[in-house]
Structure formats: C-alpha cells, structure tokens
C-alpha positions as CSV (number, residue, x, y, z in Angstrom):
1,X,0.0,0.0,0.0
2,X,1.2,3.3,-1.1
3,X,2.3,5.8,2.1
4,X,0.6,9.4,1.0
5,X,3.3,12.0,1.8
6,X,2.2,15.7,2.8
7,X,4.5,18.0,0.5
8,X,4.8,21.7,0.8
9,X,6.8,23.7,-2.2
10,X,8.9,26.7,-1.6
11,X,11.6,29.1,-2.9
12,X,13.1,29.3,0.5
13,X,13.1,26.9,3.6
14,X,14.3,29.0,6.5
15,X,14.8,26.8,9.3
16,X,14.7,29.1,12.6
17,X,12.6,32.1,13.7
18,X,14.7,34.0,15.8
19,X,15.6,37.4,15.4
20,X,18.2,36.3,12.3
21,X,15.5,34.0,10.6
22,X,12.7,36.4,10.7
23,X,14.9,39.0,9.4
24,X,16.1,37.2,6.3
25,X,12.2,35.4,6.0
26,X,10.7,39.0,5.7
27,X,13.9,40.9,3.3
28,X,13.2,38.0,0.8
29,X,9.2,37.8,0.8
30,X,9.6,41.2,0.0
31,X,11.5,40.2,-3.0
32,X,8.4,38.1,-4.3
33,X,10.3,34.9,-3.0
34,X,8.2,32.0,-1.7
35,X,9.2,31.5,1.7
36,X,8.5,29.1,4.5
37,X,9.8,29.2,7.7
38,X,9.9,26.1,10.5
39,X,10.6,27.3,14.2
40,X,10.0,24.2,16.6
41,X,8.8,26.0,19.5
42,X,5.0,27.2,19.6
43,X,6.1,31.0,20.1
44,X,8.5,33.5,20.3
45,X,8.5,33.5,24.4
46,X,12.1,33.0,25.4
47,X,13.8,34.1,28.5
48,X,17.7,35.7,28.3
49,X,17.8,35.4,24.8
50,X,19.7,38.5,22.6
51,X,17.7,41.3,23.9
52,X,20.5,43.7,23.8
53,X,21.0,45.3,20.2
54,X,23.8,47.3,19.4
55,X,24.7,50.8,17.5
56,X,25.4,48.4,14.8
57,X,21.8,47.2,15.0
58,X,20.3,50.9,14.9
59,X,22.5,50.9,12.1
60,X,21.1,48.5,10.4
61,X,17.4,49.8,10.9
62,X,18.5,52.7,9.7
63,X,19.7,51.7,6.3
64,X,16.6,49.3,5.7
65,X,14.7,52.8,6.8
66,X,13.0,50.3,9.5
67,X,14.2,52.0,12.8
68,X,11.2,54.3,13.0
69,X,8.8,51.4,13.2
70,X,11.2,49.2,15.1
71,X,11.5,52.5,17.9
72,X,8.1,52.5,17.8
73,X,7.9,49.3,20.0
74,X,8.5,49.3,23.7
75,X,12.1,50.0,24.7
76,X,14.7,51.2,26.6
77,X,18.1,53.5,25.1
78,X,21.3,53.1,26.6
79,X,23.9,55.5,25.8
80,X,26.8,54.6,27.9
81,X,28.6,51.5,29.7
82,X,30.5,52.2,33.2
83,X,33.0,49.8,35.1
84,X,33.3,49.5,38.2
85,X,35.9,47.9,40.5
86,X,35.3,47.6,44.3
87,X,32.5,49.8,43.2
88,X,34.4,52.9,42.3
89,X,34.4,53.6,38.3
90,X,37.2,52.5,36.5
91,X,35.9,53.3,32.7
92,X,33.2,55.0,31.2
93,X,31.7,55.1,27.6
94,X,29.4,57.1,26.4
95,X,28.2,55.6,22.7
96,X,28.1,59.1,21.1
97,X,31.9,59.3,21.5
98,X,32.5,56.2,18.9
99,X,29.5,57.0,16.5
100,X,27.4,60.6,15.6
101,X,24.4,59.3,14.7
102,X,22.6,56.0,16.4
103,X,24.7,56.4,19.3
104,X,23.2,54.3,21.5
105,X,22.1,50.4,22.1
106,X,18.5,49.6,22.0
107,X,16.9,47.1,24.6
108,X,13.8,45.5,23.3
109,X,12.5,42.1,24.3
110,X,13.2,39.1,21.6
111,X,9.4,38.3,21.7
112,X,8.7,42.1,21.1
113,X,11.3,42.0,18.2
114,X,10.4,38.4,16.5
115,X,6.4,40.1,17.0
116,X,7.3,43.2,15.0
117,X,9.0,41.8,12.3
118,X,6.3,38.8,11.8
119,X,3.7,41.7,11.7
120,X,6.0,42.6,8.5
121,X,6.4,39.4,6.7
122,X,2.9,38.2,7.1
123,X,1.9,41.2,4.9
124,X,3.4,39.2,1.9
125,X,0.8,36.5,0.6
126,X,4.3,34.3,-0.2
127,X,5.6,34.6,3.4
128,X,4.7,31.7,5.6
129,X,5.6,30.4,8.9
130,X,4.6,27.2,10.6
131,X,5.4,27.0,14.8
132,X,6.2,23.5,16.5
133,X,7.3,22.3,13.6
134,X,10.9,20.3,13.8
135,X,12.8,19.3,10.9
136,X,13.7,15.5,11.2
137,X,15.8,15.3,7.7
138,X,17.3,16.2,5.1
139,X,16.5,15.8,1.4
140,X,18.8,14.9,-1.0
141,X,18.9,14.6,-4.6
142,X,22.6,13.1,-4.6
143,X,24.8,15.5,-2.8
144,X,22.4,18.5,-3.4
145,X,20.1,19.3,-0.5
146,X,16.3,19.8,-2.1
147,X,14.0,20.1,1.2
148,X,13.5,18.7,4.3
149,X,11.8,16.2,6.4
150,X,9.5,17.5,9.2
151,X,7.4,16.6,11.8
152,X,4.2,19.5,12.2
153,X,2.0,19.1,15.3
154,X,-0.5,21.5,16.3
155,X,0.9,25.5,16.3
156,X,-0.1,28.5,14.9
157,X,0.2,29.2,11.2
158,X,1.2,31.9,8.9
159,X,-0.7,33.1,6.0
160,X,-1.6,29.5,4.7
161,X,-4.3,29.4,2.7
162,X,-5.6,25.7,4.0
163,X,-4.4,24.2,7.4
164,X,-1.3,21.9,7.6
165,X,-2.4,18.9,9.0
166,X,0.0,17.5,11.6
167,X,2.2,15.1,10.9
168,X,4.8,14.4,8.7
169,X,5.7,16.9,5.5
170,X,8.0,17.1,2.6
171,X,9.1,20.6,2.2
172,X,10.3,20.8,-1.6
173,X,12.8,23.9,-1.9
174,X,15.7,25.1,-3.9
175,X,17.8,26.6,-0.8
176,X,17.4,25.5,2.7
177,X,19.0,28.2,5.4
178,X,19.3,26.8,8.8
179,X,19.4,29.5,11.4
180,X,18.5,27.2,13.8
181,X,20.6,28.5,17.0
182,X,23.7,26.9,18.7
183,X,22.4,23.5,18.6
184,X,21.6,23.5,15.4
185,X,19.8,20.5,13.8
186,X,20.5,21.5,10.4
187,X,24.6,21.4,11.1
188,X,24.3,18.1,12.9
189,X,22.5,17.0,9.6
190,X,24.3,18.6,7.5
191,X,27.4,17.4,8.9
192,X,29.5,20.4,9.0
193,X,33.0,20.6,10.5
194,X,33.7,23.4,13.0
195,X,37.1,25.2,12.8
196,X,37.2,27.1,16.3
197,X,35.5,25.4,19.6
198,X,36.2,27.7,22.7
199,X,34.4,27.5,26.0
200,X,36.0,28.8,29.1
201,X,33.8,30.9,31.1
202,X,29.9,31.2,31.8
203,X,27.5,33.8,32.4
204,X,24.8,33.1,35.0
205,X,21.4,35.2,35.0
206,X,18.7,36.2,36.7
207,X,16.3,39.4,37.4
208,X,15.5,42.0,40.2
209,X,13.3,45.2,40.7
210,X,15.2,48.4,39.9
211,X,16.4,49.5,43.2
212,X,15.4,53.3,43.6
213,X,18.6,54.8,43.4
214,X,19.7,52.6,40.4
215,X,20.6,54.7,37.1
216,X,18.6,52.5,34.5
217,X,19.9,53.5,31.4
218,X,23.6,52.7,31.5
219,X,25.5,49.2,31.2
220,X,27.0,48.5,34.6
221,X,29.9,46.1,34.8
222,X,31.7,45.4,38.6
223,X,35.0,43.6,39.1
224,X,34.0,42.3,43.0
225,X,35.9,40.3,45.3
226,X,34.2,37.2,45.0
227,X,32.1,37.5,41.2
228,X,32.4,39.6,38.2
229,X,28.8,41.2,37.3
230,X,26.9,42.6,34.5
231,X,24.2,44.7,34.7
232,X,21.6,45.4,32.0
233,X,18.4,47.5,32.1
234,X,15.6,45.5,31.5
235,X,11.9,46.7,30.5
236,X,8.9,46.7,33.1
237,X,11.8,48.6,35.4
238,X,13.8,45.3,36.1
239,X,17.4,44.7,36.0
240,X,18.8,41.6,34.7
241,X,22.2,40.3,36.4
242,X,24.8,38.3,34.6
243,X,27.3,36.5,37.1
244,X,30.6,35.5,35.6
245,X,31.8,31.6,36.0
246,X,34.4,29.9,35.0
247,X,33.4,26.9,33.3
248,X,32.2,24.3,35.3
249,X,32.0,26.2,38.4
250,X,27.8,26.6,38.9
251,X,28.4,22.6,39.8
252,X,30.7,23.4,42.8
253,X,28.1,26.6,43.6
254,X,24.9,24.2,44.1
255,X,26.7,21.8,46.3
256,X,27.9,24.5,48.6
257,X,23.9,25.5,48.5
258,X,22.3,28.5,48.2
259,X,23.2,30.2,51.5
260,X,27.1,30.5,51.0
261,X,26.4,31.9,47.3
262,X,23.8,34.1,48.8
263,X,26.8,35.4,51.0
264,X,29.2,36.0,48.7
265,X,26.9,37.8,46.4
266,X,25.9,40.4,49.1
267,X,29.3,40.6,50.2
268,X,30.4,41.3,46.6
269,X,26.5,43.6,46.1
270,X,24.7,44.7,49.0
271,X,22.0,46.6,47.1
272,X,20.9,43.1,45.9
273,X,20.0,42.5,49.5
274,X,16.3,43.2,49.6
275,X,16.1,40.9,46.0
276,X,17.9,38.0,47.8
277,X,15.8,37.9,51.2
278,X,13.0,36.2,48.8
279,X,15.6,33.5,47.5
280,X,15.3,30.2,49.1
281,X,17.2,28.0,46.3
282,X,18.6,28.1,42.7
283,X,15.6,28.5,40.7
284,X,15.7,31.9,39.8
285,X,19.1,31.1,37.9
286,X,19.6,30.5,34.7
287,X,23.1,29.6,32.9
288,X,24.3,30.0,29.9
289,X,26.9,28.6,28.8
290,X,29.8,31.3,27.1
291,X,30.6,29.0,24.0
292,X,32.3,30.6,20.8
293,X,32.3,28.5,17.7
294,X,32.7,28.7,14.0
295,X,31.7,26.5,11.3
296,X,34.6,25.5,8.7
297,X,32.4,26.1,5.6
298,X,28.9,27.5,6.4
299,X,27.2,26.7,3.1
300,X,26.9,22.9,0.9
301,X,24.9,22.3,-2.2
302,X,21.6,23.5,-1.1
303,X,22.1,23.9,2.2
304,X,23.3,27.3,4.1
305,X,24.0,27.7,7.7
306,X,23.8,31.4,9.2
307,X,23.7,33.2,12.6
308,X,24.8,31.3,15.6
309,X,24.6,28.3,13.7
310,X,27.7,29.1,12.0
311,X,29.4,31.6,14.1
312,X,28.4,32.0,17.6
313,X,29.3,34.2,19.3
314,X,29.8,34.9,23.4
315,X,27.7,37.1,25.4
316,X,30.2,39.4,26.2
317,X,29.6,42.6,24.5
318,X,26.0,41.8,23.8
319,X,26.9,41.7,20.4
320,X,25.4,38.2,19.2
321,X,21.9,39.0,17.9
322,X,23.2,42.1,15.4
323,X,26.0,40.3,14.2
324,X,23.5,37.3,13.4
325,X,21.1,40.0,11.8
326,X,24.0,41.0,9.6
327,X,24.9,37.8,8.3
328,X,21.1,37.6,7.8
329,X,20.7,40.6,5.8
330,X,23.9,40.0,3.5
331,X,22.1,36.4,2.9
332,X,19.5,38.0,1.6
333,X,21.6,40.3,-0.6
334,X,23.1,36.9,-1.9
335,X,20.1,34.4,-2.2
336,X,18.0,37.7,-4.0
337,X,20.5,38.2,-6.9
338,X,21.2,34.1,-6.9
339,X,17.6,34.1,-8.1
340,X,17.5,36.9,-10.4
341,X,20.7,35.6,-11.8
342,X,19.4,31.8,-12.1
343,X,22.5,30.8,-10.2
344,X,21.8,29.2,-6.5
345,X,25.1,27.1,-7.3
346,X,27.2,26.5,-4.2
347,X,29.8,28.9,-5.3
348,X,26.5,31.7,-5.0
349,X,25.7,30.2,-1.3
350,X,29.6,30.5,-0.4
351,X,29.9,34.4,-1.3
352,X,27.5,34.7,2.5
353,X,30.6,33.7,4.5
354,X,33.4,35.2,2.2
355,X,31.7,38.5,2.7
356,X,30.7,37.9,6.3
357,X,34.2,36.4,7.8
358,X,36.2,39.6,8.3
359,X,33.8,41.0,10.4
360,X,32.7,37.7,12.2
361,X,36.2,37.1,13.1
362,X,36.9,40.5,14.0
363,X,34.3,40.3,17.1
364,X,35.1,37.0,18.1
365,X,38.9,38.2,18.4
366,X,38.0,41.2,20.4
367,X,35.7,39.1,22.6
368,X,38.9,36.5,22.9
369,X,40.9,40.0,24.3
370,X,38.2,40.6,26.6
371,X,37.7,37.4,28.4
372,X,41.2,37.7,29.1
373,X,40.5,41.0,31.7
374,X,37.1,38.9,32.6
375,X,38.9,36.2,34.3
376,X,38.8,34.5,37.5
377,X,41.5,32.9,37.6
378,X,43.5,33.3,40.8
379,X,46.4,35.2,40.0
380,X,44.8,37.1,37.1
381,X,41.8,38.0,38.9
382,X,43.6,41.1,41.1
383,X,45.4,42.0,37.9
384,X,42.1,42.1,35.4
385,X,40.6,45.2,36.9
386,X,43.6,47.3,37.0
387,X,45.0,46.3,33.2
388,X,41.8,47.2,32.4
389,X,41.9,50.5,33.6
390,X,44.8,51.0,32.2
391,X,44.3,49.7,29.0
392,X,41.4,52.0,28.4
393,X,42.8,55.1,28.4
394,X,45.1,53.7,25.4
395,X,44.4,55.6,22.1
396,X,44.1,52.1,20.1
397,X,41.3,50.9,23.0
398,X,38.9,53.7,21.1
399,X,38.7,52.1,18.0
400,X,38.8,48.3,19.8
401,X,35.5,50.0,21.1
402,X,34.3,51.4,17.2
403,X,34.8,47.9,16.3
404,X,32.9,46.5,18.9
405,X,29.7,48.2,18.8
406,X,29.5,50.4,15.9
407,X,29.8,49.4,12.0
408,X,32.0,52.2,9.4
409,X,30.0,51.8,6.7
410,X,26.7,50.8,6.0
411,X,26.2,47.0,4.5
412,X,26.8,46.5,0.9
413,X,23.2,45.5,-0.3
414,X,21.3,46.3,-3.0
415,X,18.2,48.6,-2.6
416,X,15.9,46.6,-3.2
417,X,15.6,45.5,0.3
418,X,15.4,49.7,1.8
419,X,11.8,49.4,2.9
420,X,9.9,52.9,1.1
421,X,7.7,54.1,3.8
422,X,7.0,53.3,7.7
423,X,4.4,50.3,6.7
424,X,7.5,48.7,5.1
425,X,5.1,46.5,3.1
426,X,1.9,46.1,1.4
427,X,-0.2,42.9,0.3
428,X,1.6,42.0,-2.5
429,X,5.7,41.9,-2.9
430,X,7.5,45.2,-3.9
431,X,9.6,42.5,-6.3
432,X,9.0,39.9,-7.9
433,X,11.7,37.6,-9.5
434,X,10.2,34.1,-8.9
C-alpha cells in the first residue's frame, strides 16, 4: 500500500525564527520569494535570549529605513557603559563618543522584536511560517540538498491558505537556510565541520526590581571580590544580572547551596539584599553557557548555515543578535541576486561567508581579548581590573570599542531591500523575481 506524503513547495526553507531568521524570511518575501519558515517551538517567548541590540543594529534599521517602526515598539536606550571595581568607576563610555548618529544600544524584548517583524512578513501573501514544527531530515537529490523532512503538530500558522495537517511533511525547496541556533539541527544533519571550539567561562542570569537609586539606562559592569557582574536595564523597570563563572563552576556553587552563594553575592553587592531575602534556592538562575564557535564552511549544495549556527558568538559585549542580523541581511543580498541571476550554485551560497568572515572574526577576536581582563582565575583575577583600567585610556582601546559596537559603513546591499515608507510592506511583494 502506497504511504501518502504531505508536500509543501517553496523558494526558501528558513529553518529558525529567531531574530536572524525572521529577518532574512521577511527581506526575501519582500522580494516576491516563496518563503516558508519552521521554528520548533510554539512562540516567540524566550527568557535571556539577545535582547540587547547594538549601534550596529540601529545601524542596520536605519539603512533598511525600518528604525522608526522598530522605535516605535516598547524599549529602553542606553547610551553609555561604566566599570566599576570595588565599586568605584574605572571606565566609562558614552556611545556618542564612537559613532554621531545611532549612538546608543537599543533594549527590546526578543518576543517584542520576533512580533514586529512577523507583523511585517505576514503582509506578503508568499511569506509563511509554521510554529512547533521540527525538521527530522534532510532531502537529498545526490549530494544536493532539495527540502526537508518534518514533523508538524498543532501550532499557529502563517498566512496558509488551508491548514497543515499535523504530521509528517516534505518541504520541496531550492535553498534551505538553517538559522536554527547553537544547537543547530540543520549542522548536525548537514554534517558540518567546526574550525574554532572555545568555551572557558559562563554567564549566569537572573532578574530583580530596579532598586530606587539605580541609574537605569547605563551598562553596569563590577569587578568584586568574589564575582564579576553585568548589569543590564531591563523593561517593566527590572534589572537583569549576569554573574561571571568559569566553566564548570555553577556545579561546585549548588553543592555548597544557596546560602554561601547568597553570601558571597551580598558581600560582593549589598544593594541586591532586599532581592535576595526572597531567594530560598537556585531557581531563579539561569546559565548560559559562554561558547564561541565557527563553522569550517557554512554553506553545501543547497544547504546554508547562518547566525549562531555558523558563528556564535559569546555574550560578552552583547553583540550576538546584530552580528547574526547581519549575516542575515547579506544572505538576503546573496540568495535575492542568486535568483535573479538563475544561479543558486554552491559557489553563490559561499559568497555569505566570504563576505561575512572579516567581520565575524573581528568580534570574536575582540571578545577573545576581553575574556582575558574577565577572568577569574586566581592570579589574574587582582590584575584584570587594573589592566583594564589601564588599557582604556590607550588611544588604540577607542577604535577596539568602534569595532565592537558600531559598524564604518553601512552593508553592501542592493536597494531593493530599503523598505519605502514606515508600513514597510503592502499585500503584494515590492519585487517579484520568482
């Protein structure tokens, strides 16, 4: 007896709908490009996940004339980062020294983002997305990937005209894009090879009220006796707290319990105190762990890896999410004029990293450099705070900071993707070149 096989057809398979995903989903439907995008979770709710966007990002907006709508959401500006050691300032920066215009990073929620830009896409007929759906395969015709292999169960659906039933589908498409995260399922099945691997050091995270004297629009970073901490603001007048760990070092926290790390917090933070009265156990925690990695060759016949899927990145800097929305729009840039041109050949899906690896590289680099003053290692630890004092007030350290958070020049894209008015859409594509 003959197995009936649910098939769906598509330009474009994007498999991810984070910030990176929905970005590159909504640049190419505006294009006229079929596209259909697979995110195995049932929404957009995540908690510590990129919500820090940099002057790069603003940027970004800017040149896709999108920043209006995007400041139009709930959000929070922060102009300036200060470091603290023992709790007396060590190094301030204020954005509008590095960059004129945009000089400032922009705090949004990743729900609030990934809602916005959805909003977007779903104005173009050819723009779908299907939630908790996961991709089980890959198709093949030879080496060439064609599709995938996925398993839909129930989840809201994007501008389909008839449900997708649940169960298992074919998706037919001529590139697949997996932009799937740091786990990615579509590297694992694609079998790529990474070329750097580097985890030394942790972040771990959790939330608290504003205090009343707390100045909520500035980075705060504190070299303490016992912990390292970041500070960002965070929307609904929250803070969120990142505690620096070496790796493997949570595990030794939770079997000295929660009272001795509660002590050592408040020893290192006393302002915290009020928070940490209401703390009973390691609940409110969250780690995450500070991996760096970078994938050999991002792209195969068919196939395309992008974001942190093929070069993630560490916390540190807060830099993650824009450099992933980057990568995302330059894909775009390539897979649009890879269509016009008839040419989706592996040497077209390649051109994403050649012109994406300078700048990759340069962050992870500087984020390399800056671990080094993050450490915790005994003998370093007294030294970090004071080299980096010291090696701020070097001329070069300026630009190291340009480099960071800011972008010279705008992306090399072609215009076709500047959105022409605040809507930045209508019910049909702008383009067509299917």
């Amino acid at each position: 007896m003959e197995i009936r096989r649910n098939v769906l057809n598509s330009d474009v398979c994007i498999v991810g709908a984070g910030p990176a995903g929905m970005l590159l989903g909504l640049l190419l439907a505006k294009q006229g490009l079929e596209i259909i995008v697979l995110e195995q979770n049932q929404d957009f709710h995540r908690e510590y996940r990129g919500e820090i966007t940099q002057p790069r990002f603003v940027q970004l907006m800017k040149q896709l004339n999108l920043l209006d709508f995007i400041e139009s959401l709930d959000h929070v500006k922060i102009p300036e980062v200060t470091v603290f050691h023992d709790h007396k300032a060590i190094m301030n920066l204020k954005f509008n020294t590095l960059i004129d215009e945009e000089s400032y990073c922009a705090r949004l929620t990743q729900p609030t983002l990934l809602a916005a830009l959805l909003d977007k896409a779903k104005q173009f007929p050819n723009f779908k997305l299907l939630f908790n759906t996961k991709v089980k395969d890959l198709l093949k015709d030879g080496e060439k990937v064609v599709g995938v292999e996925a398993q839909v169960k129930h989840g809201d659906q994007i501008n389909f005209d008839n449900p997708v039933n649940e169960g298992e589908w074919i998706i037919n498409t001529r590139v697949t894009v997996g932009v799937d995260g740091r786990n990615s399922t579509i590297e694992k099945l694609g079998d790529f090879e990474l070329d750097l691997e580097y985890h030394d050091n942790d972040l771990l995270w959790f939330s608290f009220e504003k205090p009343e004297n707390w100045d909520y629009n500035i980075y705060h970073f504190y070299f303490q006796k016992n912990y390292n901490y970041l500070f960002l603001p965070k929307l609904g007048g929250y803070i969120q707290c990142g505690i620096s760990l070496t790796k493997g070092e949570y595990q030794k926290i939770k079997k000295e319990g929660i009272e001795a790390f509660k002590g050592k917090i408040l020893e290192d933070m006393p302002i915290l105190a009020d928070y940490f009265e209401q703390v009973n156990d390691f609940k409110s925690f969250v780690l995450l762990l500070c991996r760096m990695r970078y994938v050999r060759e991002w792209a195969k016949d068919g196939l395309l890896l992008i974001g942190d899927a093929a070069h993630c990145v560490t916390p540190w800097g807060a830099v993650g999410s824009t450099l992933a929305m980057g990568t995302a729009v330059i894909t775009a840039d390539v897979l649009y004029k890879g269509f016009k041109n008839n040419d989706l050949s592996l040497g077209t899906l390649k051109q994403v990293q050649r012109r994406r690896h300078e700048e990759v590289k340069l962050i992870q680099n500087l984020q390399l450099t800056l671990e080094k003053f993050l450490t915790r290692q005994p003998i370093k630890k007294e030294l970090a705070p004071l080299m980096f004092g010291v090696a701020t007030k070097l001329p070069d350290v300026t630009q190291v900071y340009k480099d960071l958070f800011t972008r010279e020049k705008p992306l090399d894209i072609d215009e076709a993707f500047i959105f022409q008015d605040e809507k930045a859409g209508s019910n049909s594509p702008e383009h067509s070149i299917a």
